[in-house]
N, C-alpha and C positions, 0 to 999 in steps of 0.2 A: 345333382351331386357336385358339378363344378361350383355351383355358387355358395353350396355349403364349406365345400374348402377351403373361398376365396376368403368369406366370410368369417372364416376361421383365422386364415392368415393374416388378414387387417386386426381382427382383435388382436393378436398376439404381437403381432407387431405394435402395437399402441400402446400395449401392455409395458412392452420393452422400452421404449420412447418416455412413457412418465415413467416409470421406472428409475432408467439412467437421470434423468432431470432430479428425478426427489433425491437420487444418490449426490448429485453433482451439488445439489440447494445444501444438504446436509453438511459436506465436505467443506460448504463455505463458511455456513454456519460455527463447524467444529474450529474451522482456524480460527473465526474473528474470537471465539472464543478463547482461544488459546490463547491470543495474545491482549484477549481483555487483562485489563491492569497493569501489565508489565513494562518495567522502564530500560531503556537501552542504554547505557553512558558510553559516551566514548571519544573520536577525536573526531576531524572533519578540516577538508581542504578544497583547493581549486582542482578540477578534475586532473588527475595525471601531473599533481604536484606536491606541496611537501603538508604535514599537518600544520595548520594555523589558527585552528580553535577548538575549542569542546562543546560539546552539548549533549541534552540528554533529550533522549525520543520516547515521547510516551502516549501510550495505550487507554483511553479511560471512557469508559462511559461509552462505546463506537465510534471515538473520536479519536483523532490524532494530533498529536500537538511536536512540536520541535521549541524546548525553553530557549534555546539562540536567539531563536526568531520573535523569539514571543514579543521583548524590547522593540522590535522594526513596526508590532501590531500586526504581524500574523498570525491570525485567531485560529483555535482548534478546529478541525475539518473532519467529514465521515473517510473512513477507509474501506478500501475492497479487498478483499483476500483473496488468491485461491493457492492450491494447493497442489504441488509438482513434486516431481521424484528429490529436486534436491530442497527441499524447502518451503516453507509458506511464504510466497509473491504479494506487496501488498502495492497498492495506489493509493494516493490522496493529493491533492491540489489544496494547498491554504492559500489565504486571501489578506491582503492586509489594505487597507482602504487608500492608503498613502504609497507605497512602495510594492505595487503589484502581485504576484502571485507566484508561490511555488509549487513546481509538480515534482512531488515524491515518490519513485520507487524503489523497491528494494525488496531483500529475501531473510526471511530470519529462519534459520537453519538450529535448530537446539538453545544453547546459551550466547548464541550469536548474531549480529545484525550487520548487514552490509547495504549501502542504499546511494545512488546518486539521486542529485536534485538539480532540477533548472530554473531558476528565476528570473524573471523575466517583467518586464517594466514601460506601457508605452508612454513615449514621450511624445508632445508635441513640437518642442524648443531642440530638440538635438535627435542623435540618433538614439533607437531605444536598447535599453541596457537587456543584455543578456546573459548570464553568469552559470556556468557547470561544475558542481561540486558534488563531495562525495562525505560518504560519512560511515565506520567501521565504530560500532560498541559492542559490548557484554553487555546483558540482564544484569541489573540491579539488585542485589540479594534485599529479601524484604525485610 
């Protein structure tokens, strides 16, 4: 009889386990969704300082791009998403073969995007350069 019950309780328990996973795969799915296509405009600065350019952040294909950067040859990159009480979270690291790499996150909360980035560059001739900035847009009406 014990083993009948225990036997019982591992399945259910496992039950539960894919479960929550297909829920949580789904959830991911639903964001990158969401924010397939969509273009962010807005400003962008040094971390904890004044705005000193614009740029637009966009969504295409599972990829992420920033056109600021695009000029330096930071090539569009995959994104992760997931999805929290205040927001869809997203990550992406672009590359650019000459000037290093940046890693992107941020939250896009409705018609809104908030996001710091870190770029970062090694050097062998000097110290290597490291830069913290930010970047606040609106969606792009289409």
């Amino acid at each position: 009889m014990k083993r009948k019950w225990f036997g019982t309780l591992i399945a259910l328990l496992a039950s539960l386990i894919l479960f929550r996973g297909a829920a949580l795969c789904s959830e991911a799915t639903d964001a990158a969704i969401a924010l397939e296509g969509k273009v962010f405009v807005g400003h962008t600065g040094p971390l904890n300082g004044p705005v000193n350019g614009e740029d637009e952040i966009v969504f295409r294909n599972g990829r992420f791009l920033s056109t600021a950067c695009d000029k330096w040859g930071f090539e569009s990159a995959a994104y992760t998403v997931t999805v929290q009480p205040d927001g869809i979270h997203f990550i992406s690291i672009t590359k650019s073969p000459k000037h290093g790499q940046i890693q992107w996150q941020g939250v896009v909360k409705g018609d809104t995007m908030t996001a710091t980035y870190l770029w970062t560059k090694e050097r062998w001739y000097w110290f290597d350069a490291r830069e913290e900035r930010w970047f606040e847009g609106t969606l792009r009406p289409e």
